[in-house]
Every structure is written in C-alpha cells, then in structure tokens.
DSSP file (Angstrom, degrees, kcal/mol; ACC not computed):
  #  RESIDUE AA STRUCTURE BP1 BP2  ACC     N-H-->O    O-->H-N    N-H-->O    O-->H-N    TCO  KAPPA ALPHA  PHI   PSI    X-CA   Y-CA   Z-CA
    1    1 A X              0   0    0      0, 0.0     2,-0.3     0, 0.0    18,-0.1   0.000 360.0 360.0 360.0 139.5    0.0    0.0    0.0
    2    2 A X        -     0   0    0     16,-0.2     0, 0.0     1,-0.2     0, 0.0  -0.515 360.0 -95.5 -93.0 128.7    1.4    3.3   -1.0
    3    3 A X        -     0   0    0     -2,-0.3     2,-0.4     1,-0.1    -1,-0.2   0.150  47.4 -98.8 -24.7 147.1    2.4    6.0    1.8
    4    4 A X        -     0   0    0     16,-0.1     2,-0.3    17,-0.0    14,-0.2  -0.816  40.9-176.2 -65.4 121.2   -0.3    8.7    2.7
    5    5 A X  E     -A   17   0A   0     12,-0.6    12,-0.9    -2,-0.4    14,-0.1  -0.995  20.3-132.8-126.5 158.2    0.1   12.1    1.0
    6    6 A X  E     -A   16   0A   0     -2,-0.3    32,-0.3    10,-0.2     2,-0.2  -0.434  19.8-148.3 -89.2 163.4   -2.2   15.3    1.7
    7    7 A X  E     -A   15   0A   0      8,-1.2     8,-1.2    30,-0.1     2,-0.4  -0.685   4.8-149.7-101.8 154.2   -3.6   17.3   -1.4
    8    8 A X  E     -A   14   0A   0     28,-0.3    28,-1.2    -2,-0.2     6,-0.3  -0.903  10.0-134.2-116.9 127.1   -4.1   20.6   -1.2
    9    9 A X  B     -B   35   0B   0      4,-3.9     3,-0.5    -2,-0.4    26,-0.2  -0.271  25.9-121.2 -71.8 164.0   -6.9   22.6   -3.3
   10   10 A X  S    S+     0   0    0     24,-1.2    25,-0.1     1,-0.3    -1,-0.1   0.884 115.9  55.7 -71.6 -45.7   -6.7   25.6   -5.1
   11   11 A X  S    S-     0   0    0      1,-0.1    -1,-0.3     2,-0.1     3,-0.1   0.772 126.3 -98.4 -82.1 -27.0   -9.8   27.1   -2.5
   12   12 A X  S    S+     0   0    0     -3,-0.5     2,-0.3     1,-0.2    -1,-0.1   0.151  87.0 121.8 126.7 -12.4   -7.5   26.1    0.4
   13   13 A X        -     0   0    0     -5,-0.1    -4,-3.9     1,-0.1     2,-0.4  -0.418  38.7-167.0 -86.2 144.2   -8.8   22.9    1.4
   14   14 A X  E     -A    8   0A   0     -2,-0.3     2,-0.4    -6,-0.3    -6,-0.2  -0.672   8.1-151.8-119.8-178.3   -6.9   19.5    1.4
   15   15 A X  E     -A    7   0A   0     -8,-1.2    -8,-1.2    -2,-0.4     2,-1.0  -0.976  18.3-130.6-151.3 140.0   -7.5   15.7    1.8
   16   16 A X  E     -A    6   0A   0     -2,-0.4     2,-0.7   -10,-0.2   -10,-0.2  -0.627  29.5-161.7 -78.6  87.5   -5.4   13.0    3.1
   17   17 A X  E     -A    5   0A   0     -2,-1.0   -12,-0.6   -12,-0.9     4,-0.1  -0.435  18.8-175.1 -88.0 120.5   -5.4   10.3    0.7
   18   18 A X        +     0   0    0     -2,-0.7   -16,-0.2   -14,-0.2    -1,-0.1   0.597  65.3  68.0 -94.6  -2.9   -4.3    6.5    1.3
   19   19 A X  S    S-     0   0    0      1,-0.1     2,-0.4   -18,-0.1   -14,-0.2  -0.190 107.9 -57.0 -95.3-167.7   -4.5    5.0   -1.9
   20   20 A X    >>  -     0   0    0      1,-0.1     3,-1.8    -2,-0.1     4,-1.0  -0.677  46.9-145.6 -63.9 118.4   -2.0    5.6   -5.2
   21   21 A X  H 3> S+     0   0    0     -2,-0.4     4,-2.9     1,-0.3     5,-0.2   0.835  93.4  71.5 -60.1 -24.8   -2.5    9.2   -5.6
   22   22 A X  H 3> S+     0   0    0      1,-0.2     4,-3.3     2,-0.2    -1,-0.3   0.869  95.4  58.7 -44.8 -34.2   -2.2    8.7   -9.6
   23   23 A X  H <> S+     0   0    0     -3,-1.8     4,-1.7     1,-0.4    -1,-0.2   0.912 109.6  40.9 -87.4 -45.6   -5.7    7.1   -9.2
   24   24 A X  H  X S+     0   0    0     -4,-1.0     4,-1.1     2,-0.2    -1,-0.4   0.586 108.2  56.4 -78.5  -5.9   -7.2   10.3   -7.7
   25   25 A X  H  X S+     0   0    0     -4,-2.9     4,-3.5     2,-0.2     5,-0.3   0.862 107.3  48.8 -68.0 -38.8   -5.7   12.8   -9.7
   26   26 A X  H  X S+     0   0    0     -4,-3.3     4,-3.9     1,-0.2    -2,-0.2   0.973 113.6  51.0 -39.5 -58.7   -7.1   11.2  -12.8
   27   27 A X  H  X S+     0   0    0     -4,-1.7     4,-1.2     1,-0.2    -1,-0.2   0.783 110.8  45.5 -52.2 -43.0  -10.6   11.1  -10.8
   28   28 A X  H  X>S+     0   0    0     -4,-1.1     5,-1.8     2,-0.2     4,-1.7   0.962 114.2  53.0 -70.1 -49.1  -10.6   14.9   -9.8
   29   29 A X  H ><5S+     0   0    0     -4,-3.5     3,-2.5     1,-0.2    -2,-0.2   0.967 105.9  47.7 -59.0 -50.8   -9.6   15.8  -13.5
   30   30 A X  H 3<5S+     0   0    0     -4,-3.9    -1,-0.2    -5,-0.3    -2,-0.2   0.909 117.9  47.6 -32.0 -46.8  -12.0   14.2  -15.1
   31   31 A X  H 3<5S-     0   0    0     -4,-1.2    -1,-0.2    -3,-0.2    -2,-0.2   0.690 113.3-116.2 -24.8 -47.3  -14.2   16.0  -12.4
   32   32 A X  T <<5 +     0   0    0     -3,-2.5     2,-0.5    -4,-1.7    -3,-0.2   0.679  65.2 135.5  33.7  75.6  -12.8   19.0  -12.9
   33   33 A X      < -     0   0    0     -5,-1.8     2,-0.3    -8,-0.1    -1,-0.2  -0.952  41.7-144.7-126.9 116.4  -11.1   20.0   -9.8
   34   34 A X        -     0   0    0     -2,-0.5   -24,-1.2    -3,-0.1     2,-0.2  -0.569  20.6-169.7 -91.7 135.7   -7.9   21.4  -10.0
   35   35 A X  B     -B    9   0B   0     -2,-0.3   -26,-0.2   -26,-0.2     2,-0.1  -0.568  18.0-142.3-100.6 158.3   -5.5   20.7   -7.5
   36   36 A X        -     0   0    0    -28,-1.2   -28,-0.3    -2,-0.2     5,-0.1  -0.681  21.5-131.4 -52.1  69.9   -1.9   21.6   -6.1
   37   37 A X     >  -     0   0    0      1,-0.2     4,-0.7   -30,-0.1     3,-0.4   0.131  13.0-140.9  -2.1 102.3    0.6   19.4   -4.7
   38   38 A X  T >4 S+     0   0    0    -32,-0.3     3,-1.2     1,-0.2    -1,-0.2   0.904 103.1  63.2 -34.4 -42.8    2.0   20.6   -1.2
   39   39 A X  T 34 S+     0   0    0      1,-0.2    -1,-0.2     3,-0.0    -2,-0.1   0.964  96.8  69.5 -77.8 -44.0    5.7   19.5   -2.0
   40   40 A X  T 34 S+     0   0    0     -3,-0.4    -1,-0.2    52,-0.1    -2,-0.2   0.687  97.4  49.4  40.3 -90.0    5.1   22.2   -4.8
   41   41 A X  S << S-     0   0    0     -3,-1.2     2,-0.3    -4,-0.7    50,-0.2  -0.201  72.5-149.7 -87.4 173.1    5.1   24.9   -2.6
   42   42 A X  E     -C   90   0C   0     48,-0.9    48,-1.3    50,-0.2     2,-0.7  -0.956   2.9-155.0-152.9 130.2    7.7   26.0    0.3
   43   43 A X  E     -C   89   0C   0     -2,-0.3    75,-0.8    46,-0.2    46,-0.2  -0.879  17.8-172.9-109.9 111.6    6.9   27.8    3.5
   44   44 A X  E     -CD  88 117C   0     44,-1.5    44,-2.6    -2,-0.7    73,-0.2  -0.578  16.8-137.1-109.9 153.9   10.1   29.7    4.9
   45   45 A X  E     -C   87   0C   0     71,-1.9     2,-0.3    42,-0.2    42,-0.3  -0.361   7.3-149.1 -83.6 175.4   10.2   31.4    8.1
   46   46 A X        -     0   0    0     40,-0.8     3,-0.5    -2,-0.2    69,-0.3  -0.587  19.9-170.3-148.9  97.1   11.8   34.9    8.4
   47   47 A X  B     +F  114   0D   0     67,-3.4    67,-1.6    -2,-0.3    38,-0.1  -0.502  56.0  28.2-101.1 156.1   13.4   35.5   11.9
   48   48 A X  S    S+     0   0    0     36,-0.3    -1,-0.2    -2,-0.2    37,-0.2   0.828  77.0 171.5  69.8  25.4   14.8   38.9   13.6
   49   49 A X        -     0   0    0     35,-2.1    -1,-0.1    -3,-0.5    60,-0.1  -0.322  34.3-110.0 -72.9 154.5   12.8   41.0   11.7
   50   50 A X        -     0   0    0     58,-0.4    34,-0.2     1,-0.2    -1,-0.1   0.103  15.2-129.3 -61.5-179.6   12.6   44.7   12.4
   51   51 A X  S    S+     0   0    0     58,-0.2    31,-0.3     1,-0.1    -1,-0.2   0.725 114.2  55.5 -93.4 -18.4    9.3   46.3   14.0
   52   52 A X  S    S+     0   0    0     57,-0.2    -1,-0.1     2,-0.0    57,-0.1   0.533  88.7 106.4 -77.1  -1.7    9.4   49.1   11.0
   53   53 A X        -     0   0    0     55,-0.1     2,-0.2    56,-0.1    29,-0.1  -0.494  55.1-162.7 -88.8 172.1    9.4   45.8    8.3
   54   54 A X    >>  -     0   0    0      1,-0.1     4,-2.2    18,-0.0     3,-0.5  -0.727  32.6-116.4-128.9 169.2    6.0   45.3    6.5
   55   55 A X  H 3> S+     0   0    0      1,-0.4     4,-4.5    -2,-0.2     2,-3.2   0.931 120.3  63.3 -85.6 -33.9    5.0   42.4    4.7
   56   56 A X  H 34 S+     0   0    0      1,-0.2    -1,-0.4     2,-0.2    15,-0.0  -0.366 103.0  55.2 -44.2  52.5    4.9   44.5    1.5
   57   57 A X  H <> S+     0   0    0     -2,-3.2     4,-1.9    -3,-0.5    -1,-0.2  -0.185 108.4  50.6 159.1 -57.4    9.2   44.8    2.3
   58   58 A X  H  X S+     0   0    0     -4,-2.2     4,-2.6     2,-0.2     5,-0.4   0.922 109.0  45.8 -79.8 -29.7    9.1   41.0    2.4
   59   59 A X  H  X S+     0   0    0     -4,-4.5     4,-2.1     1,-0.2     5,-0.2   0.998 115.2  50.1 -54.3 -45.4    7.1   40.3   -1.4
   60   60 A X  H  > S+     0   0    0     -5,-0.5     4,-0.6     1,-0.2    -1,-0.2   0.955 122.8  28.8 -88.6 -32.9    9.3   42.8   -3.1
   61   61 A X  H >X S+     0   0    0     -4,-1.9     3,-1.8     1,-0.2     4,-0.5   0.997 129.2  41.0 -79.6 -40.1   12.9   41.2   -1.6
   62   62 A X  H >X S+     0   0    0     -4,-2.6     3,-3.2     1,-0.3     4,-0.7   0.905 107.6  74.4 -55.9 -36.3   11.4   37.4   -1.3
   63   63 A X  H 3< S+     0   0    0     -4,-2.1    -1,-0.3    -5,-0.4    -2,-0.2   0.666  86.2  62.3 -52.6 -36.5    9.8   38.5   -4.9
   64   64 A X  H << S+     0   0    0     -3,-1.8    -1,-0.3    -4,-0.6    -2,-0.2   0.760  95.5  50.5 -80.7  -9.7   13.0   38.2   -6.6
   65   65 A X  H << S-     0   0    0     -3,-3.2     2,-0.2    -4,-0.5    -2,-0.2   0.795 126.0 -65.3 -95.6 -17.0   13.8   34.8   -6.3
   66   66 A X  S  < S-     0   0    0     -4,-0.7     2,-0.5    30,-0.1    -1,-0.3  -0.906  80.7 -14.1 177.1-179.1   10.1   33.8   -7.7
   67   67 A X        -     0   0    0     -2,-0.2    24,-1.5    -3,-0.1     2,-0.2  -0.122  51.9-146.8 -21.5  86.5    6.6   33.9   -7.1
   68   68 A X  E     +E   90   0C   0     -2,-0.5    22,-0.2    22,-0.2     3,-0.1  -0.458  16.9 176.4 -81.4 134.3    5.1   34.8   -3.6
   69   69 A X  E     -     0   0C   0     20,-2.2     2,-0.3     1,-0.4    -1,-0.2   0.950  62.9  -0.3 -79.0 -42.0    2.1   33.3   -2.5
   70   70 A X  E     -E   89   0C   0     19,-2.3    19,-1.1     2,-0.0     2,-0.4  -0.968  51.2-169.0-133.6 140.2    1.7   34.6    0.9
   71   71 A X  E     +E   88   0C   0     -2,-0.3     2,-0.2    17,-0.2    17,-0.2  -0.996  12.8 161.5-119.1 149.3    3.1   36.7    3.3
   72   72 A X  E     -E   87   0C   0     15,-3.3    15,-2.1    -2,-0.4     2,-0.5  -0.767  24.8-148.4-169.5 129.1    2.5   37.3    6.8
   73   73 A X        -     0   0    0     -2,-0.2    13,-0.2    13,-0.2    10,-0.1  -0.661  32.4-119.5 -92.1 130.3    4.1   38.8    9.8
   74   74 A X        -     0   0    0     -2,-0.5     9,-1.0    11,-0.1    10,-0.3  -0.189  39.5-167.1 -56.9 166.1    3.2   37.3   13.1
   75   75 A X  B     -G   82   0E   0      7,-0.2     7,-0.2     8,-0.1     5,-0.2  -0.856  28.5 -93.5-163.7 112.2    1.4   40.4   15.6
   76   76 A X     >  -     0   0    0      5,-2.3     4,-1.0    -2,-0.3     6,-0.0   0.109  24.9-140.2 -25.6 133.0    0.6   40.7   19.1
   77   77 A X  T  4 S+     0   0    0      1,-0.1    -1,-0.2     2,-0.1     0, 0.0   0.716  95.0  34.6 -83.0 -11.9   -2.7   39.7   19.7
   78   78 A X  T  4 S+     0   0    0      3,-0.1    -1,-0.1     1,-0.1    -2,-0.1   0.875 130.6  22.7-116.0  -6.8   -3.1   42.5   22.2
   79   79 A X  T  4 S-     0   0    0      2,-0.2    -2,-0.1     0, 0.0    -1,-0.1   0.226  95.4-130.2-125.6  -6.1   -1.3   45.6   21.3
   80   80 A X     <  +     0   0    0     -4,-1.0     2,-0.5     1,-0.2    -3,-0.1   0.908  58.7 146.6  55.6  41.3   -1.1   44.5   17.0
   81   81 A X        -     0   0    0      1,-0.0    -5,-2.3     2,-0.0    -1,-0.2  -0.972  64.2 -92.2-125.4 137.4    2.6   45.2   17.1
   82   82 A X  B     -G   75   0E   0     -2,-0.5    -7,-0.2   -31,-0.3    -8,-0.1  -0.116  26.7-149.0 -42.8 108.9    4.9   43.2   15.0
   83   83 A X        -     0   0    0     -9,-1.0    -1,-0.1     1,-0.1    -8,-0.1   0.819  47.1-115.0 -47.8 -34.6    6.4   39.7   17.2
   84   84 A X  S    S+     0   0    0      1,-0.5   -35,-2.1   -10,-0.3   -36,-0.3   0.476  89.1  83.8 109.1   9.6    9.7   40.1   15.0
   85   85 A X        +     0   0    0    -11,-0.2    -1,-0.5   -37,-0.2     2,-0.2  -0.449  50.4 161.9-136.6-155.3    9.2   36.8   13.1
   86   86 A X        -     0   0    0    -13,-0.2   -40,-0.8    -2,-0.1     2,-0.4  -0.662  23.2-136.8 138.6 162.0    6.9   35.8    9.7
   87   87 A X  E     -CE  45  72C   0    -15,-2.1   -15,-3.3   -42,-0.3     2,-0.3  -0.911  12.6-166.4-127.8 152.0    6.7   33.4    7.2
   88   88 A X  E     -CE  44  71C   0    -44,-2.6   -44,-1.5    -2,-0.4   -17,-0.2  -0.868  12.9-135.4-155.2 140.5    6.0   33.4    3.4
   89   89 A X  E     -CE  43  70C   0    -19,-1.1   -19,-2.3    -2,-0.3   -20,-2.2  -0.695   8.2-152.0-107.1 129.0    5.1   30.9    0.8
   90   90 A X  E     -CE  42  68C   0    -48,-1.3   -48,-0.9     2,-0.2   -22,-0.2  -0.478  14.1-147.2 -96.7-170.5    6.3   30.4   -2.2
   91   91 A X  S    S+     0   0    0    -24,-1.5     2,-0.2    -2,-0.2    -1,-0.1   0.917  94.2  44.1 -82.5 -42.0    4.6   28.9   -5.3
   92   92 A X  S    S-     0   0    0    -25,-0.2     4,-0.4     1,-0.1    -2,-0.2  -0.542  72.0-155.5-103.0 138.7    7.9   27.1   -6.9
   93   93 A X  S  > S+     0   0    0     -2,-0.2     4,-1.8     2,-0.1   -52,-0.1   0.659  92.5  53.4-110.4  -5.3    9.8   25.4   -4.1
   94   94 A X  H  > S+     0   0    0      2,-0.1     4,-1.0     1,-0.1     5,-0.1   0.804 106.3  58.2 -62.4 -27.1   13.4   25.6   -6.2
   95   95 A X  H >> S+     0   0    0      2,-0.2     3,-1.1     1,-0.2     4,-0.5   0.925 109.1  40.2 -69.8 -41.4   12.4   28.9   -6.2
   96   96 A X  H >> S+     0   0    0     -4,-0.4     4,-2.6     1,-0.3     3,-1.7   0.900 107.6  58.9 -42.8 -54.4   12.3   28.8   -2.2
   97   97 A X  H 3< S+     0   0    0     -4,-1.8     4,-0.4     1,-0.3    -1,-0.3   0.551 110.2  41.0 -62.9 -18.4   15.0   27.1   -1.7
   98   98 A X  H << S+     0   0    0     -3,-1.1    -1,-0.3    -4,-1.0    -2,-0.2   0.566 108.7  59.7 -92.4 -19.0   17.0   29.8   -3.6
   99   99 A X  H XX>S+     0   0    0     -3,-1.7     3,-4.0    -4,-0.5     4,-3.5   0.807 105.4  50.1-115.5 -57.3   15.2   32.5   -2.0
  100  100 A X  T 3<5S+     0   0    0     -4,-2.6     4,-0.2     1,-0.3    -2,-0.2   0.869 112.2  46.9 -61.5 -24.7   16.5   31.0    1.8
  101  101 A X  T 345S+     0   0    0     -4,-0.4    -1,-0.3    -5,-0.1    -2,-0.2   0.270 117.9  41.6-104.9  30.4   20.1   30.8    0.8
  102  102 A X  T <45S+     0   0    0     -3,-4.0    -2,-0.2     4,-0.0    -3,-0.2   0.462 125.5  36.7-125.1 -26.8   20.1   34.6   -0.9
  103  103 A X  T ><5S+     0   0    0     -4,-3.5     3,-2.2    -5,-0.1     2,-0.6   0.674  80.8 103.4-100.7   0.3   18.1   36.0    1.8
  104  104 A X  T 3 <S+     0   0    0     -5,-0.7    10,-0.2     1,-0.2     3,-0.1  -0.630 101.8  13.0 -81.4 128.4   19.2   34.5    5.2
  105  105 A X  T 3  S+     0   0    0      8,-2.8     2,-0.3    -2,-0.6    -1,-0.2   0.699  95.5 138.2  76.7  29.3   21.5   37.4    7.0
  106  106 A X    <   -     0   0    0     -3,-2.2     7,-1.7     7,-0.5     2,-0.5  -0.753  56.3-128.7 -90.2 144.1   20.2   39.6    4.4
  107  107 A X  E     +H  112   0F   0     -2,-0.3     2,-0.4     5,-0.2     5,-0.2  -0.664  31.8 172.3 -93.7 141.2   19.3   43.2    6.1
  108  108 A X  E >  S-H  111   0F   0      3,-3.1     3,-1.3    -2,-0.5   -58,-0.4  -0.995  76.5  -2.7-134.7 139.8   15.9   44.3    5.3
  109  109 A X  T 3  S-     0   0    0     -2,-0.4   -57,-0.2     1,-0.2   -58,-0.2   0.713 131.1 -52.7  48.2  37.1   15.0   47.5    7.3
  110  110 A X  T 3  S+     0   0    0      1,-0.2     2,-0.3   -60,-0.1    -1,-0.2   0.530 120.7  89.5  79.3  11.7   18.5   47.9    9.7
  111  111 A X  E <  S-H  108   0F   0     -3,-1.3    -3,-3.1    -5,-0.1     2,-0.6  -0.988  77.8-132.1-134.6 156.6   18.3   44.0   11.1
  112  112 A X  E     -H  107   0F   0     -2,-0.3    -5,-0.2    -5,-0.2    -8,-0.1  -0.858  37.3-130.9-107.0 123.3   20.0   41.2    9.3
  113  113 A X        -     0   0    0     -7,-1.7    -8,-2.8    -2,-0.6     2,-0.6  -0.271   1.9-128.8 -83.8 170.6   17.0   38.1    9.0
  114  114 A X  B     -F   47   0D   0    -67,-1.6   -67,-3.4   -10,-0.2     2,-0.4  -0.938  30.3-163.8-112.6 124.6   17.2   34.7    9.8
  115  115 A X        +     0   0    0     -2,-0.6     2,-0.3   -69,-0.3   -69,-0.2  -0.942  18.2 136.6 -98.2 120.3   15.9   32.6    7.1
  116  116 A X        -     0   0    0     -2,-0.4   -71,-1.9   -71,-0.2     2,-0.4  -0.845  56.5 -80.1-157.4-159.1   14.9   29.1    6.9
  117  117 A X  B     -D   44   0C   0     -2,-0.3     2,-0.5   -73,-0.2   -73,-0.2  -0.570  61.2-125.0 -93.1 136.1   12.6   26.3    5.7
  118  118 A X        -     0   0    0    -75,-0.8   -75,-0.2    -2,-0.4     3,-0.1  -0.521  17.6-122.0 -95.6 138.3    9.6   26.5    8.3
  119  119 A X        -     0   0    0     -2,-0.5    -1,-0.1     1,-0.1     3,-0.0  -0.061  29.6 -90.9 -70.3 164.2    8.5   23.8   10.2
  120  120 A X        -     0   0    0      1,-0.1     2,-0.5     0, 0.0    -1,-0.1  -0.119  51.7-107.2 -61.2 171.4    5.0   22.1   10.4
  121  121 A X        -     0   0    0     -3,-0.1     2,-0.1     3,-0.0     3,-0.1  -0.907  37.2-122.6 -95.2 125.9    2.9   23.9   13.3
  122  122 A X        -     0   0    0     -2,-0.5     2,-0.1     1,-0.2     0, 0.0  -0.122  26.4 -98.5 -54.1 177.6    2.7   21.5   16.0
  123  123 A X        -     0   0    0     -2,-0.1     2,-0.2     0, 0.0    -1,-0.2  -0.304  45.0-166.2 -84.3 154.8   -1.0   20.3   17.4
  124  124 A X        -     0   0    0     -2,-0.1     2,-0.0    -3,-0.1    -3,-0.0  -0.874  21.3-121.2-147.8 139.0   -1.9   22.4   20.6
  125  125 A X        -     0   0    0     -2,-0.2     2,-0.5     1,-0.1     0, 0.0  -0.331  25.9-126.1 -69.0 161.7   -4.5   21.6   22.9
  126  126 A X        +     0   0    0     -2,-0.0    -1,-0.1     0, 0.0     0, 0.0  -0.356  39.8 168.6-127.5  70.4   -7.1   24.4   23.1
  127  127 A X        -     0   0    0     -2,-0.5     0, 0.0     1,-0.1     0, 0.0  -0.064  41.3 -85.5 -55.8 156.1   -7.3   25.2   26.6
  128  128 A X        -     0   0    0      2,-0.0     2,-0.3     1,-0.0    -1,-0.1  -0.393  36.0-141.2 -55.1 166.4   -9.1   28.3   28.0
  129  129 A X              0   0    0      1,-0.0    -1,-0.0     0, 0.0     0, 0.0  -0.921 360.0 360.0-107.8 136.4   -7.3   31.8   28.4
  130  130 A X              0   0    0     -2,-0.3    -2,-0.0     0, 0.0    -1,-0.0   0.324 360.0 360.0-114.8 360.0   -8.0   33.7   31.1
C-alpha cells in the first residue's frame, strides 16, 4: 500500500489520501477539480525581523527569487505590534529554496533576518485563556 500524502486545493482545502494518488488525480480531473501538490510549494520562516518591516518589504525582496504566494508577519494579539518573526510561501519550491540561501542574514529594514525552511505547526490543545 502506497504511503499517505495530503492534497491541497486551489480554495485552500486539502484531503489525506491512502491509496495511489495517480488514481485520484485522474478522478478529480475528469471531475474538474484542480489541485496543487504541497511538495510544490515551500513555506520559509523569516526570523529577527525589524518592528518598522512590512509584509509589502518582504514580497518585493522574497519577490526576486520567484513567485510569492503569501506573506505574513506574526502580531501581538493585544497591542497588533509586530512579534519580529513571519513566514512566506512560495509557489515554486526551487524557487524557495534559492530564495533562503540569498536572503538568510540579508538586512531588510536595519536587522540582518534569519531565514529558513519553516517547520510544520505543532498540534496544541485548546485550553481556556484567562
């Protein structure tokens, strides 16, 4: 039996699939439901960022090594002031990968960032806050 890998759709949604994937990409094209592949894509982190950077400051430098899908800088949930860190996805993931060794220790806005390939989000339980 062939390994699990997740799908992800163009609307955002994925599915975990347990069979040969060939057998359900045929089925969705016929369908005609267009897909991505995850491995595709690459999600880097961006660490040591200033408080003055914007995410508009990370498309245009990330922007040169290829397509950005997303950007987003992490933000205090109570005061909406920049954490210092983000992530951004690219489309291409040679493109990522090129994009983490031109931009790690690169300075954008008077701090030199940490770049790297970003890890999955652990599970958290979802206890109250008080």
């Amino acid at each position: 039996m062939a390994s699990a890998r997740r799908v992800v759709f163009h609307d955002g949604h994925s599915c975990l699939f347990n069979a040969r994937i060939d057998d359900h990409v045929s089925y969705f094209r016929r369908a005609g439901i267009s897909f991505l592949h995850r491995s595709s894509q690459l999600n880097i982190y961006v660490g040591n960022l200033s408080f003055d950077a914007t995410e508009a400051d990370l498309e245009q430098e990330f922007g040169q090594y290829g397509q950005v899908k997303s950007v987003s800088i992490v933000k205090d949930r109570d005061s909406g002031r920049s954490r210092g860190f983000g992530f951004v996805e690219m489309h291409d993931k040679q493109a990522g990968l090129q994009a983490i060794e031109g931009m790690n220790l690169k300075e954008i806005s008077g701090r030199a960032i940490t770049v790297n390939e970003a890890r999955p989000r652990e599970e958290r339980s979802r206890g109250r806050r008080y």
